[in-house]
N, CA and C of each residue as an Amber inpcrd file, in Angstrom:
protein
   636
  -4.5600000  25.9560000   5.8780000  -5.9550000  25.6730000   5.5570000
  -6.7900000  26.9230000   5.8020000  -7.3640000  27.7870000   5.0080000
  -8.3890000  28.5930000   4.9640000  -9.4690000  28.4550000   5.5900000
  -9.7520000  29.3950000   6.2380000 -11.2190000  29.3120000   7.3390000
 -12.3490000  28.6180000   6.4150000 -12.4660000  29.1160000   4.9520000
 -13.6320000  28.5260000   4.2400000 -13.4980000  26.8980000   3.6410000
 -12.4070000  26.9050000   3.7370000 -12.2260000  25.1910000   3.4620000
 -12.4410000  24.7330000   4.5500000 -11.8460000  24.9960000   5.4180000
 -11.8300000  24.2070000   7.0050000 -13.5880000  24.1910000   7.3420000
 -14.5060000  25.0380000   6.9630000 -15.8300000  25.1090000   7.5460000
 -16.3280000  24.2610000   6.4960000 -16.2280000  24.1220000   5.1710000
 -16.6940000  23.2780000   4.4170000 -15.9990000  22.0990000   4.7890000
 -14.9160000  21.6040000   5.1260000 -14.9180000  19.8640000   5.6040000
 -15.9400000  19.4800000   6.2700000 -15.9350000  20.7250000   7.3860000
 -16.9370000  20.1730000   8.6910000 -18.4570000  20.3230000   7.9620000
 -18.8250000  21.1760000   7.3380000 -20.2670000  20.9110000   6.7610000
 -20.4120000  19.9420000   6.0670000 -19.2790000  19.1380000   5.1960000
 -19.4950000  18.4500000   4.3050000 -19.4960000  16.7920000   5.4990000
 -18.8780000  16.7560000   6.4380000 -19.2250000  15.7100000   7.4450000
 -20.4830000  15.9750000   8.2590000 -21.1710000  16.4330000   7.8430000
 -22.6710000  16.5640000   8.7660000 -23.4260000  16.0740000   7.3610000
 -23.3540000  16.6530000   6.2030000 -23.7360000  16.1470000   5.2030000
 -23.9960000  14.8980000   5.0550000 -22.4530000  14.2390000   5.3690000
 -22.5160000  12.6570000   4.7960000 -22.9060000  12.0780000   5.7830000
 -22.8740000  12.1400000   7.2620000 -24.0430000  11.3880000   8.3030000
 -25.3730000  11.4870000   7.6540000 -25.6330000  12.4930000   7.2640000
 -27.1190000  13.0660000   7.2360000 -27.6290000  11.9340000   6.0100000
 -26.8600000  11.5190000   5.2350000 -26.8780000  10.6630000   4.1000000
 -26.6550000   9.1450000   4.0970000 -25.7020000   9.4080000   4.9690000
 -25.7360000   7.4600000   5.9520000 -26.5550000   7.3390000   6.3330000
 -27.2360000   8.0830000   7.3540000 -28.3480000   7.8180000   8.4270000
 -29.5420000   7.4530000   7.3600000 -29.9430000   8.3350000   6.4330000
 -30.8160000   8.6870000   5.5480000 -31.7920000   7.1260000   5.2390000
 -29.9160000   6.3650000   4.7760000 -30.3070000   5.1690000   4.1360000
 -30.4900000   4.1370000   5.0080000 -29.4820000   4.3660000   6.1930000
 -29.8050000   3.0460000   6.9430000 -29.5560000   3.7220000   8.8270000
 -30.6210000   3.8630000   9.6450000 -30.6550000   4.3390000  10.8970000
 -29.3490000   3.9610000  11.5980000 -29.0320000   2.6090000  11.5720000
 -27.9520000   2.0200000  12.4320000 -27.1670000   1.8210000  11.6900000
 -26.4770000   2.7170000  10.1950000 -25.2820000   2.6960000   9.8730000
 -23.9360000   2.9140000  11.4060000 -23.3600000   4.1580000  11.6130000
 -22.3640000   4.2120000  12.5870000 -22.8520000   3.3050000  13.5820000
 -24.0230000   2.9430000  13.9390000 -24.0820000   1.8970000  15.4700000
 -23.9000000   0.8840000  15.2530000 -23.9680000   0.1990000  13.8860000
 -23.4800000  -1.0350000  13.8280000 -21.9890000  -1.0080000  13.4510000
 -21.1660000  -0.3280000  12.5360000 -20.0030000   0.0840000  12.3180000
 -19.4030000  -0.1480000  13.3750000 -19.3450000   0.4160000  14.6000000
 -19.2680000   0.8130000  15.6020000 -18.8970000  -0.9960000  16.7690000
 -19.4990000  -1.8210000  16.1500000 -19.2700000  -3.1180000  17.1120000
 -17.8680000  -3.5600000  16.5800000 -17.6780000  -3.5260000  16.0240000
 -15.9790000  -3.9740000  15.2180000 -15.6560000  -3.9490000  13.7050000
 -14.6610000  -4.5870000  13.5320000 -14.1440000  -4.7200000  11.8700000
 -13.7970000  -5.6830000  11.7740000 -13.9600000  -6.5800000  10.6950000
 -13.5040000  -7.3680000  10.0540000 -12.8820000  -7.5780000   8.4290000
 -12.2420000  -6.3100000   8.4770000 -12.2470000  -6.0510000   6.9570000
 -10.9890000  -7.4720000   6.0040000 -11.3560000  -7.8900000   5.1440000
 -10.8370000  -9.0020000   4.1840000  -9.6820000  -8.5490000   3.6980000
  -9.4720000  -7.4860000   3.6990000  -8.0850000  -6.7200000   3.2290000
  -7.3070000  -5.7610000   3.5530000  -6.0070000  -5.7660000   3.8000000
  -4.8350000  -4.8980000   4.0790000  -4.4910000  -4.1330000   2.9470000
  -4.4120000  -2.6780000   3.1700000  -4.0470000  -1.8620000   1.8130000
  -2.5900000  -0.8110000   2.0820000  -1.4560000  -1.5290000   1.0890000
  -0.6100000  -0.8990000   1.7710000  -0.2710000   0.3570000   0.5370000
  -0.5500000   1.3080000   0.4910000  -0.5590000   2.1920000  -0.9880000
   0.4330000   3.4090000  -0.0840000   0.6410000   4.3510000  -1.2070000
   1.2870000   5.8440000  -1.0010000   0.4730000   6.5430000  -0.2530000
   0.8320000   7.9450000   0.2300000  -0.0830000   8.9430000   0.9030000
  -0.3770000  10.0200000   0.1740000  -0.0250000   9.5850000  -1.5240000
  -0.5460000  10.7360000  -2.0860000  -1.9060000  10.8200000  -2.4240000
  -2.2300000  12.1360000  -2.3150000  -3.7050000  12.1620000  -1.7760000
  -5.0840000  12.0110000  -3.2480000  -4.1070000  11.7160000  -4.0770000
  -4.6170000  11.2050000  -5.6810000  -5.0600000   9.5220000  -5.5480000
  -4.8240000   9.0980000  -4.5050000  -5.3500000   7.3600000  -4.6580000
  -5.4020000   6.8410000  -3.0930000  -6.8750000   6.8970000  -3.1600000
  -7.6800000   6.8600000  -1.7680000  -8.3660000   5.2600000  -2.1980000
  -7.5840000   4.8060000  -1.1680000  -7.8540000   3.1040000  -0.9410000
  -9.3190000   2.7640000  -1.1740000 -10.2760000   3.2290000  -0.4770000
 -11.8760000   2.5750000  -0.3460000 -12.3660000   3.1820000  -1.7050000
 -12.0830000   4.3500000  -2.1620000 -12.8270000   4.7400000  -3.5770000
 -12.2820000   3.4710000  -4.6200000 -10.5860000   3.7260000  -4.4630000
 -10.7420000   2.9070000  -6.0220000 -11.3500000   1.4400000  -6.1890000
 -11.6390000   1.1330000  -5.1260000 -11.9100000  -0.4540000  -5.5740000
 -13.5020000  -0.5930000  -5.4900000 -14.1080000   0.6990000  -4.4840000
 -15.4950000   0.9530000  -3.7030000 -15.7440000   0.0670000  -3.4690000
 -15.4530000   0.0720000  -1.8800000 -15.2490000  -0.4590000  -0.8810000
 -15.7570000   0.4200000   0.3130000 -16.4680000  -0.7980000   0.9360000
 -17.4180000   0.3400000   2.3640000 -16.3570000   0.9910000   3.4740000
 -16.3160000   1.5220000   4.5240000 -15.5520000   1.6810000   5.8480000
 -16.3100000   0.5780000   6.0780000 -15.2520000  -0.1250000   6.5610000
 -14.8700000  -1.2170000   7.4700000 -14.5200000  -2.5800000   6.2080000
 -14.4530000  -2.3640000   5.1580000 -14.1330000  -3.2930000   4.3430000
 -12.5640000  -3.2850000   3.9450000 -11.6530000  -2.3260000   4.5520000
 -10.2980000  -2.3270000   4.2130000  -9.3700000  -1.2330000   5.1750000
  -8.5590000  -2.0700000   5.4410000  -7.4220000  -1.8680000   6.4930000
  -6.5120000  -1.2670000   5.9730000  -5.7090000  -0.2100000   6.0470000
  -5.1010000   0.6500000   5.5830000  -3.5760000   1.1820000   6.2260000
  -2.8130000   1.1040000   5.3900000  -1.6120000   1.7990000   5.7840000
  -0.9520000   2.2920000   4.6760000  -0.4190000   4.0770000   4.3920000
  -0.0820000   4.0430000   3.6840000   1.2550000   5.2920000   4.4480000
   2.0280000   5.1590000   3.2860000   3.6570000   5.8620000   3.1910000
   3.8690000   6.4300000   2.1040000   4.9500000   6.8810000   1.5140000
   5.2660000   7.6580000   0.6040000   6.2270000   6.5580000  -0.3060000
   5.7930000   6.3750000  -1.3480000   6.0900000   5.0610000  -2.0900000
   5.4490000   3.9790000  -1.8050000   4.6020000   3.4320000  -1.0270000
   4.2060000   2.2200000  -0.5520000   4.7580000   1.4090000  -0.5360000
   6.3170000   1.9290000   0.3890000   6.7790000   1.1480000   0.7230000
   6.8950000  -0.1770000   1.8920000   7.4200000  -1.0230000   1.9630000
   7.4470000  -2.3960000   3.2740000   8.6510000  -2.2250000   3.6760000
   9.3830000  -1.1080000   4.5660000  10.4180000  -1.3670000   5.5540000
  10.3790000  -2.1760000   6.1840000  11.6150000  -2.8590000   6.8210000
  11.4130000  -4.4450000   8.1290000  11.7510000  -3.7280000   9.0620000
  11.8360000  -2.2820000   8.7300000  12.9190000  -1.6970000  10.1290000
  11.1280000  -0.6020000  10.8150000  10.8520000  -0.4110000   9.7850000
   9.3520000   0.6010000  10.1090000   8.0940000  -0.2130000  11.1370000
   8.4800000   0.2170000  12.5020000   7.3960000  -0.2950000  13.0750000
   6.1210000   0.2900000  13.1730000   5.8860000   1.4330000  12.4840000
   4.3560000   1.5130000  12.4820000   4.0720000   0.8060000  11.3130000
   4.7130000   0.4180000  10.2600000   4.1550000  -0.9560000   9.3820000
   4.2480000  -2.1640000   9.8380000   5.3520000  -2.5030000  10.5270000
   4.9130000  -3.7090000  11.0500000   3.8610000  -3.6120000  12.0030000
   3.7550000  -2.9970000  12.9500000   2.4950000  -2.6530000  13.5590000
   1.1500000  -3.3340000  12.5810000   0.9950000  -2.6070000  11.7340000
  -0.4260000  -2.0500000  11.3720000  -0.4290000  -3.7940000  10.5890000
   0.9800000  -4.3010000  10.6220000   0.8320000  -5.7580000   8.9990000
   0.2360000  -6.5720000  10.4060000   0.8490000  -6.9480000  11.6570000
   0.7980000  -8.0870000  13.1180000  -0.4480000  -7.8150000  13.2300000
  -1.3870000  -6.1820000  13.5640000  -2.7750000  -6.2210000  13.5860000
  -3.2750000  -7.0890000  12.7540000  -3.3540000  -6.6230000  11.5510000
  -3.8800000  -7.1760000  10.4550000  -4.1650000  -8.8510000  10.2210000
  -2.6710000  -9.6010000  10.3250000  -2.6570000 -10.4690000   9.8930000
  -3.1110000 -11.3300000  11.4020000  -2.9770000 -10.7590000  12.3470000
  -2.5570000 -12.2540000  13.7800000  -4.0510000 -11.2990000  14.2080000
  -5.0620000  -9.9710000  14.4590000  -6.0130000 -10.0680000  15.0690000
  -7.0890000  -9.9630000  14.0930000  -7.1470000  -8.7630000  13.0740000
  -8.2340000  -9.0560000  11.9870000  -8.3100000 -10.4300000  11.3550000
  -7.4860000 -10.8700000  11.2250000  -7.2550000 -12.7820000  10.2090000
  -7.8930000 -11.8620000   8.2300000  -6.9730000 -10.7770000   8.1020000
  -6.9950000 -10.0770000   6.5230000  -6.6630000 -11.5040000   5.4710000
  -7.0280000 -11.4730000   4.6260000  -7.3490000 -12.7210000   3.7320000
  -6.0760000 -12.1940000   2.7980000  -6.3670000 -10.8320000   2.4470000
  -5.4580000 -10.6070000   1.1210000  -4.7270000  -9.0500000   1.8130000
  -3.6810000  -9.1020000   1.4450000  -2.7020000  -7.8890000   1.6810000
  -2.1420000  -7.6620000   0.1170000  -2.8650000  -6.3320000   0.1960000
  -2.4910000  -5.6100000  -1.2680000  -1.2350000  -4.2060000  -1.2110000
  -0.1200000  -4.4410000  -1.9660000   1.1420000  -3.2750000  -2.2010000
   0.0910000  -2.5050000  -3.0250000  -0.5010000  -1.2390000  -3.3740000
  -1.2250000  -0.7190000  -4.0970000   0.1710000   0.9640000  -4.6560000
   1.1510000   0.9590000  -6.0210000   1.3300000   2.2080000  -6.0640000
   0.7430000   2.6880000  -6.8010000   1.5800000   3.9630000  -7.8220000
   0.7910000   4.7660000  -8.6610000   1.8810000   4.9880000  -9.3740000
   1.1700000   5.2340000 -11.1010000   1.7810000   5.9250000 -12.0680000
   2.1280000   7.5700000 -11.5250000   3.6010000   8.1100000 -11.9620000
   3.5410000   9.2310000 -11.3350000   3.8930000   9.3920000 -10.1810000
   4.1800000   8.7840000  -9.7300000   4.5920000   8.7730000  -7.8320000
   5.5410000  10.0160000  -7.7350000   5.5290000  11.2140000  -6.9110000
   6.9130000  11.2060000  -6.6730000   7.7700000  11.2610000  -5.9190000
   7.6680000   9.7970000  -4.9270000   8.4270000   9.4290000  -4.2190000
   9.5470000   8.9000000  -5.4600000   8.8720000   8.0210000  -5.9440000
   9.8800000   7.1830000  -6.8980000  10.2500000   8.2000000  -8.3240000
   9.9650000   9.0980000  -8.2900000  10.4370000  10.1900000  -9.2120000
  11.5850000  10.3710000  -8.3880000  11.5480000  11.3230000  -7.0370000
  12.4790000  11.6350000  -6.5410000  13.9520000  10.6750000  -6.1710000
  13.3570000   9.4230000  -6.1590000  14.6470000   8.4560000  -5.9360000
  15.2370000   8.2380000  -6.9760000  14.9820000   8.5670000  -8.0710000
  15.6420000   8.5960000  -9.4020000  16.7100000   9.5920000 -10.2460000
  16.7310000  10.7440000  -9.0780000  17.2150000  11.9630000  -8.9700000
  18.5800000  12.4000000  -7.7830000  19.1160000  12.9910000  -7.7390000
  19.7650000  13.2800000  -6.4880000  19.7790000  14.5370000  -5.9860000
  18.7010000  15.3390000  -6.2660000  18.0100000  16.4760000  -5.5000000
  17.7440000  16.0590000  -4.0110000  18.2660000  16.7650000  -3.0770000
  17.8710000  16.9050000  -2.1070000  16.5470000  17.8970000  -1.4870000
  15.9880000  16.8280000  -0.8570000  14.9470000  17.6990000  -0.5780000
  14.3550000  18.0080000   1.0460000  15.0750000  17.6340000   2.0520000
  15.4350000  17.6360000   3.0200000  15.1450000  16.2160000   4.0240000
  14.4150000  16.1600000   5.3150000  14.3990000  14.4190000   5.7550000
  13.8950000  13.4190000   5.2370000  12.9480000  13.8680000   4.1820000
  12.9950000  12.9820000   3.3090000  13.8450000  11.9810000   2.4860000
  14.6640000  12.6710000   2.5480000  16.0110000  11.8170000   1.7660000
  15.9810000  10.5210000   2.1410000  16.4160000  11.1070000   3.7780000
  16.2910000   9.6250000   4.4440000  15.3990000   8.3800000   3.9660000
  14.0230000   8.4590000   4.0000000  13.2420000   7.7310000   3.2600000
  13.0420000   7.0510000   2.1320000  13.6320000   8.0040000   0.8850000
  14.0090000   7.9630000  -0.3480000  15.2350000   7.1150000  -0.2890000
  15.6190000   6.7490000   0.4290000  16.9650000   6.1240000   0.2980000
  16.8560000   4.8810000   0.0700000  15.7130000   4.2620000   0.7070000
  14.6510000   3.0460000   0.8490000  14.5680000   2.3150000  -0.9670000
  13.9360000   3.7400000  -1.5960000  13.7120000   3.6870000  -3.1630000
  14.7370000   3.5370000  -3.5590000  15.6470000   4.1400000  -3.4670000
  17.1210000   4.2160000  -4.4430000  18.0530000   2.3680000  -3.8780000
  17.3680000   2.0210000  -3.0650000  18.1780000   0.8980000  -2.8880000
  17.5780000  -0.5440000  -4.1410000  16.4350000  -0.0930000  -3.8470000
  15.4230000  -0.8690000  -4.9580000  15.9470000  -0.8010000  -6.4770000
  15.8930000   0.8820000  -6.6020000  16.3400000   1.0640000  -8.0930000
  17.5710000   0.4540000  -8.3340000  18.9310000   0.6490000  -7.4950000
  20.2180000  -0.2860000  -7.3320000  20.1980000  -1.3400000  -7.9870000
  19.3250000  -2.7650000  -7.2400000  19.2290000  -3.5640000  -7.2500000
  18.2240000  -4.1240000  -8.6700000  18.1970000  -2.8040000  -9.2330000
  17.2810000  -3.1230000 -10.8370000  18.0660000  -2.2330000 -12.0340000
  19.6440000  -1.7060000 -11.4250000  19.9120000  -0.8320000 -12.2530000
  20.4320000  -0.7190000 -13.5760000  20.5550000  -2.1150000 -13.8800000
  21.5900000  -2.6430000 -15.5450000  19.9180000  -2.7000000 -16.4370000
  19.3080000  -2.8400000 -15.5600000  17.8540000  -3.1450000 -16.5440000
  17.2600000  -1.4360000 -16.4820000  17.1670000  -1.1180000 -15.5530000
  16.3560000   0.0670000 -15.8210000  16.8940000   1.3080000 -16.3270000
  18.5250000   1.1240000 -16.3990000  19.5250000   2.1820000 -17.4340000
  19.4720000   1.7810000 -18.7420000  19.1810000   0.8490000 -19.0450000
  19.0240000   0.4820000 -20.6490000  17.3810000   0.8480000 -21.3250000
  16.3830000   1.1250000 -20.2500000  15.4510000   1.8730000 -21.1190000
  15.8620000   3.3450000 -21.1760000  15.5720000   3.5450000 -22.5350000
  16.2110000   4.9460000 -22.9540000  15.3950000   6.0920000 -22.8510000
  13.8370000   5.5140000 -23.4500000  12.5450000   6.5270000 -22.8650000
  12.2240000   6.7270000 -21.3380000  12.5330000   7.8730000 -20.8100000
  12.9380000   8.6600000 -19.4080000  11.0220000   8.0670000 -19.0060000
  10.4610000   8.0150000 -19.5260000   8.3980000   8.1680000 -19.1860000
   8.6720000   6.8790000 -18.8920000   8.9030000   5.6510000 -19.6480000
   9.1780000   4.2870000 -19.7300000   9.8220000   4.0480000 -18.4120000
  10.5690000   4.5140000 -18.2710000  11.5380000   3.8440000 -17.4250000
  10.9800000   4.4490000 -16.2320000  10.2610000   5.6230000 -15.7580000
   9.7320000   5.9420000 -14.8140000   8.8500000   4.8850000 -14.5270000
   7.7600000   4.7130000 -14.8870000   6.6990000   3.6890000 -15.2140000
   7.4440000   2.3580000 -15.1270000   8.0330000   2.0670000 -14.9480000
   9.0080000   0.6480000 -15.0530000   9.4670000   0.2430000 -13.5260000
   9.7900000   1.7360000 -13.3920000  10.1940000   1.5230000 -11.9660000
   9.3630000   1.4860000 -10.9400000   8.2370000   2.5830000 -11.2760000
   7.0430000   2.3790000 -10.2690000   6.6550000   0.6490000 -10.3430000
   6.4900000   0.1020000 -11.2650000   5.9540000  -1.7610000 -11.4530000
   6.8770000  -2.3260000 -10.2270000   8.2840000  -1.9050000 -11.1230000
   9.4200000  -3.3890000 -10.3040000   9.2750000  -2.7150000  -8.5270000
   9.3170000  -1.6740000  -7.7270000   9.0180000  -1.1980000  -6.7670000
   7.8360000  -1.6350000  -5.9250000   7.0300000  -1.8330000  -6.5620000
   5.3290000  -2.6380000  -5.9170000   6.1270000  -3.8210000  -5.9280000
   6.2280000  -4.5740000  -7.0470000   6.7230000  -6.1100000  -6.6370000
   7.8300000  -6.4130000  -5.5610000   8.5970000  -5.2740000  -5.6570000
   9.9430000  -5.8230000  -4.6840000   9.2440000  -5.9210000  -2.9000000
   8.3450000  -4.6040000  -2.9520000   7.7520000  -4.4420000  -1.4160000
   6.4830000  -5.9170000  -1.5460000   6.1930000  -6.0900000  -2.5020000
   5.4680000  -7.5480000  -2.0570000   5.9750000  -8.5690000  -1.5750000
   7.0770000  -9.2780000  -2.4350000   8.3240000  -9.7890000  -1.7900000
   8.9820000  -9.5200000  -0.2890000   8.9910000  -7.9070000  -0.1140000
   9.4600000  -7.7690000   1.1630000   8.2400000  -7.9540000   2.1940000
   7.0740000  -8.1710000   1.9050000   5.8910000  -8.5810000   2.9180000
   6.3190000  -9.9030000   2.9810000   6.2870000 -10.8440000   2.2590000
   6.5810000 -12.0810000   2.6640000   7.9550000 -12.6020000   3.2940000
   8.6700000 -11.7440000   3.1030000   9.9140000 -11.9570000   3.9740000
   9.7840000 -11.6040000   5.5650000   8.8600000 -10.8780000   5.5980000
   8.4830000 -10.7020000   7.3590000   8.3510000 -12.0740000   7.8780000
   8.4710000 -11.9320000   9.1110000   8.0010000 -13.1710000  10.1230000
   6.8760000 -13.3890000  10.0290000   6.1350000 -11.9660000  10.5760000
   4.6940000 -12.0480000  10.6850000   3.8430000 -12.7960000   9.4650000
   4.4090000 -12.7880000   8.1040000   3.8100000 -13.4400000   7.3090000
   4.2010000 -15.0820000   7.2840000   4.9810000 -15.1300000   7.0400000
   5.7500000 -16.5280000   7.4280000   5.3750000 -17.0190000   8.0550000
   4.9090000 -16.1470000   9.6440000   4.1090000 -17.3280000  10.6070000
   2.8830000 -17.5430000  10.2290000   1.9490000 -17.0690000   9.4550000
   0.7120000 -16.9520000   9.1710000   0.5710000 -17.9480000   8.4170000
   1.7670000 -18.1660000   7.0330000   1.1370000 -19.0150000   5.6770000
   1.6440000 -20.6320000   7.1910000   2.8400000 -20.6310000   7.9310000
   3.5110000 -21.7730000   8.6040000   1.9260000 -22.2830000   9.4960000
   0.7170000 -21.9560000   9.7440000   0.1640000 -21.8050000  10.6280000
  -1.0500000 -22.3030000   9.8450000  -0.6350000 -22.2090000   9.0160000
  -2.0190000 -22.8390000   7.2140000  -3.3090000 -21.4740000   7.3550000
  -2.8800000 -20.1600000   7.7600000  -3.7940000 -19.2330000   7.7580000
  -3.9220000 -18.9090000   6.1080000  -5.1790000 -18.8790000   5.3170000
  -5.5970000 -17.8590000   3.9870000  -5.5020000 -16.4110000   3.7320000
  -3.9310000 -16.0840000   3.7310000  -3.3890000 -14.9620000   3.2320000
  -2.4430000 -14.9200000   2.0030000  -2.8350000 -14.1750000   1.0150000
  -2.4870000 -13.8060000  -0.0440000  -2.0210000 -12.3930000  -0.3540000
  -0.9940000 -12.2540000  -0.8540000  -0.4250000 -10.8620000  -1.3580000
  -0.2830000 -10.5190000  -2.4520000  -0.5720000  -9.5090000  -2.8390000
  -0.9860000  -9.0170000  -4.4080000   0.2940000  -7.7540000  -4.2650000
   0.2140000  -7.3400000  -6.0820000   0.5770000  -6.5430000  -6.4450000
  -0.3090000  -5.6090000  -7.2960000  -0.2330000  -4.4970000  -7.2370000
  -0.9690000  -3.2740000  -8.1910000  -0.2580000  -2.2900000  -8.4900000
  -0.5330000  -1.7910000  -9.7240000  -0.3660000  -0.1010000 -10.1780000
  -1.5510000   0.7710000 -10.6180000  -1.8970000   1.9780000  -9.7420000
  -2.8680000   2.6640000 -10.2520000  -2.6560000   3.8050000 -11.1450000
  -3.2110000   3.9380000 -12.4730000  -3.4390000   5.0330000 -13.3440000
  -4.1140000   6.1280000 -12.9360000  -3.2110000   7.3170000 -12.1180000
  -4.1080000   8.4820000 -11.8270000  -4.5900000   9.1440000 -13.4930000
  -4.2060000   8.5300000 -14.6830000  -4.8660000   9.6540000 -15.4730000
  -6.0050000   8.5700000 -16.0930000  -6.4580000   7.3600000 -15.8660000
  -7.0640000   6.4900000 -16.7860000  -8.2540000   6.2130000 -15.2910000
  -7.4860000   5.7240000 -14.0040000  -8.5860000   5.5270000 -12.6550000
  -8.3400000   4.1320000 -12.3910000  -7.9920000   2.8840000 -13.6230000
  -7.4940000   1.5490000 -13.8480000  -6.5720000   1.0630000 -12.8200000
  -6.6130000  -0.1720000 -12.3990000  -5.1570000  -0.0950000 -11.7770000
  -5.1330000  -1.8010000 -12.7410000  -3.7700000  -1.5680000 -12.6060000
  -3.0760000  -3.0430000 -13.0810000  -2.3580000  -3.7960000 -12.2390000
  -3.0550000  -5.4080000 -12.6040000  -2.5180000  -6.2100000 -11.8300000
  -1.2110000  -6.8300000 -12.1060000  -0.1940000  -6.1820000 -11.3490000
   1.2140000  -6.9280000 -11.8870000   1.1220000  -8.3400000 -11.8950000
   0.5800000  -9.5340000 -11.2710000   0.6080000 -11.0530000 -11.4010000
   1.9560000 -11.2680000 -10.8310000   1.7230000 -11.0520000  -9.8210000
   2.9430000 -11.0180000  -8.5670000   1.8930000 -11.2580000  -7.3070000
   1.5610000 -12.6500000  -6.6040000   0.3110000 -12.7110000  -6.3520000
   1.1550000 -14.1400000  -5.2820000   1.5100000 -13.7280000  -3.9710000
   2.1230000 -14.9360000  -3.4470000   1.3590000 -15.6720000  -2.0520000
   1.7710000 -16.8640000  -2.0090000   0.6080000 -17.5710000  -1.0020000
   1.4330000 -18.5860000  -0.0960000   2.6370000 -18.6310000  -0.4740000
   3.6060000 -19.2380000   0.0050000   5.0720000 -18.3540000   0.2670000
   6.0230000 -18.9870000   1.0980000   7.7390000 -18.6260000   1.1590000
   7.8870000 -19.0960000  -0.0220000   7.6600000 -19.8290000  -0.7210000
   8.7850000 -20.9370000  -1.7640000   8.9320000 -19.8110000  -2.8630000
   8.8120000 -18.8210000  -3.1160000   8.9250000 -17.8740000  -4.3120000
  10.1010000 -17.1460000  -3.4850000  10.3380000 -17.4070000  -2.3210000
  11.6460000 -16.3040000  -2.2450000  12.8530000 -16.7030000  -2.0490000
  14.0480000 -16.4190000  -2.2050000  15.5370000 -16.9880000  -2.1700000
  15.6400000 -18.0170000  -0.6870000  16.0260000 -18.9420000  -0.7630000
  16.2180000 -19.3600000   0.4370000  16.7010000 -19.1250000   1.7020000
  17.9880000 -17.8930000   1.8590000  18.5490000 -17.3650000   2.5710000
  17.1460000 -16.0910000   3.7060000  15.7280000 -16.1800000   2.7020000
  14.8460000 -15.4270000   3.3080000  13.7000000 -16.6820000   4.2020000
  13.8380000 -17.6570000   3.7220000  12.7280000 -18.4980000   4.0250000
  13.0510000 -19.0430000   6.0320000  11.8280000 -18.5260000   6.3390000
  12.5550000 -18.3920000   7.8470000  12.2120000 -19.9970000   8.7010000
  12.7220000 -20.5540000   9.7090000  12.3160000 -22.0130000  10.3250000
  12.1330000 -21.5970000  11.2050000  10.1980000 -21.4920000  11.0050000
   9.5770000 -20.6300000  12.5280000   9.0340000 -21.8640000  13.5740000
């Protein structure tokens, strides 16, 4: 980071107080008593799709966790972490998988370039693609089938939210949580709603449905 970028972040955060305050005196002091934000955002960390812009959405209106693929490991405890906050102390209404056209996490899992500990991670993706691979070798357009995979990838990690406990105990408990699916268009700004949208266990194989 360059001395002149690094001094422009920090000017540009005196700026935007100066512009909060502007409009409302007790913006940060009321901020400041807690959160209650209505939604969990579980998206990528690429720095092309910033959770509160695309939907514009205030700070404190959305809870955030993101990874490289937006992915839902069961084994990743800073996601489970951030899902148990969410769901058992905020009481989040809707938990959104948010990826992106273009990813390239899911570029890279489509490949067998190594690119160093990452792999590890990527391995996550390539198990997904596996498990979609008679369908997604028969599209022949390489753009298509990229784009295909980013879709079926959001849906599978939605699925894998509801296979958690933590969710399971929530819908078992009659709590109002819902899980969505999305894809965002970094070249259009759009995102699309896959209609993968679950509120119950009963959408998943039985061998997942847990007796909490």
């Amino acid at each position: 980071m360059s001395q002149d970028f690094y001094k422009k972040i920090l000017d540009n955060n005196k700026k935007w107080v100066e512009s909060q305050l502007a409009l409302d005196p007790d913006y940060f002091k009321d901020l400041s008593k807690g959160q209650q934000p209505p939604l969990l955002w579980i998206g990528c960390s690429d720095s092309r799709v910033p959770a509160n812009e695309i939907i514009g959405a205030k700070p404190g209106e959305v809870f955030v966790h993101r990874n490289i693929a937006n992915m839902v490991v069961h084994t990743d405890m800073n996601m489970l972490s951030v899902l148990d906050y969410a769901v058992n102390v905020l009481k989040v209404k809707h938990i959104l998988v948010c990826g992106h056209y273009g990813c390239g996490g899911i570029k890279a899992s489509m490949g067998n370039q190594s690119i160093g500990i990452i792999d590890n991670w990527i391995r996550h993706i390539k198990d997904v693609y596996r498990m979609h691979e008679e369908y997604l070798n028969a599209i022949v357009d390489e753009e298509e089938r990229f784009n295909r995979f980013v879709e079926i990838n959001v849906q599978e990690q939605v699925f894998d939210l509801a296979k958690t406990s933590i969710v399971q105990a929530a819908w078992r408990n009659g709590q109002d949580l819902t899980l969505h699916g999305w894809v965002y268009g970094l070249n259009s700004g759009y995102v699309t709603d896959l209609d993968v949208n679950l509120t119950s266990n009963v959408d998943l194989d039985e061998v997942y449905r847990l007796k909490l």
